[in-house]
N, C-alpha and C positions, 0 to 999 in steps of 0.2 A: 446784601439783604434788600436793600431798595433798588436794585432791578430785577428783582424776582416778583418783589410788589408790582412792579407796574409791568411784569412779565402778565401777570394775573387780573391785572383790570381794566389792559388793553381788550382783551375779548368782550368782558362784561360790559365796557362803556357802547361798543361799537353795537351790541344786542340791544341794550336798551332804545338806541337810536334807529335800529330797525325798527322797530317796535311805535316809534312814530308815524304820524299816518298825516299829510298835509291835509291843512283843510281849505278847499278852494274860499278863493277871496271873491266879494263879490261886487264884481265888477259889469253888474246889471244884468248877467244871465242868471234867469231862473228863479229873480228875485221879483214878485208879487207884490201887488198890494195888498194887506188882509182885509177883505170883507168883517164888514162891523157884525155880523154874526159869528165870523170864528173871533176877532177880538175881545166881543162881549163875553165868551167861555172860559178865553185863555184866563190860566193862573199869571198873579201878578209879578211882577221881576223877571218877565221873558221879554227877550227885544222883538217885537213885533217888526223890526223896521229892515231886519234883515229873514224876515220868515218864508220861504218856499215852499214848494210842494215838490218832494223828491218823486220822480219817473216807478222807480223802483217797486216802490210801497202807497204812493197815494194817500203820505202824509206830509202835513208841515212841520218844517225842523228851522230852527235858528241857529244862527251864530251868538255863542256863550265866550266873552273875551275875560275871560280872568284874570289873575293878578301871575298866573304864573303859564297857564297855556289858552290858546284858543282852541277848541272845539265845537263839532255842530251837534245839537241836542234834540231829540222830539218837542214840538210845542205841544204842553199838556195841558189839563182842565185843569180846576183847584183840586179836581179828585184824583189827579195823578193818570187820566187816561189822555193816550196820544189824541190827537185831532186829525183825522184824516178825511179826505172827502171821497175815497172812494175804501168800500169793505175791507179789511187785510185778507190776504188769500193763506 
């Protein structure tokens, strides 16, 4: 019975690990300094100190280090709207 179990959650562990997405570290590219204009919008408990401006979309995102993953996140206003400096298409 117990190699039928892990017959069964060999697949499922190894998906959920696909399923991870690295998130670059930042090792000085692409990291900014935020202008005390987008500072001043930003909502509070986002780390400014890792904040960029992705290529993609022409907005800032941070790194969010949690207690259990890290991820990179939109920097928002208090009103929950991203911070971008150029329009989204």
């Amino acid at each position: 019975m117990t190699r039928a179990k892990a017959f069964l959650a060999a697949p499922l562990t190894l998906l959920s690990l696909a399923a991870c997405e690295p998130v670059p570290t930042s090792g000085g590219a692409g990291v900014v300094t935020v202008p005390e204009s987008i500072s001043s919008i930003a909502a509070p408990f986002q780390d400014l100190t890792t904040a960029r401006v992705r290529a993609e979309d022409g907005c800032y995102w941070y790194t969010h280090r949690g207690p259990v993953e890290t991820t990179e996140l939109p920097l928002r206003t208090s009103s929950g709207n991203p911070i971008c400096v150029r329009p989204q298409s």
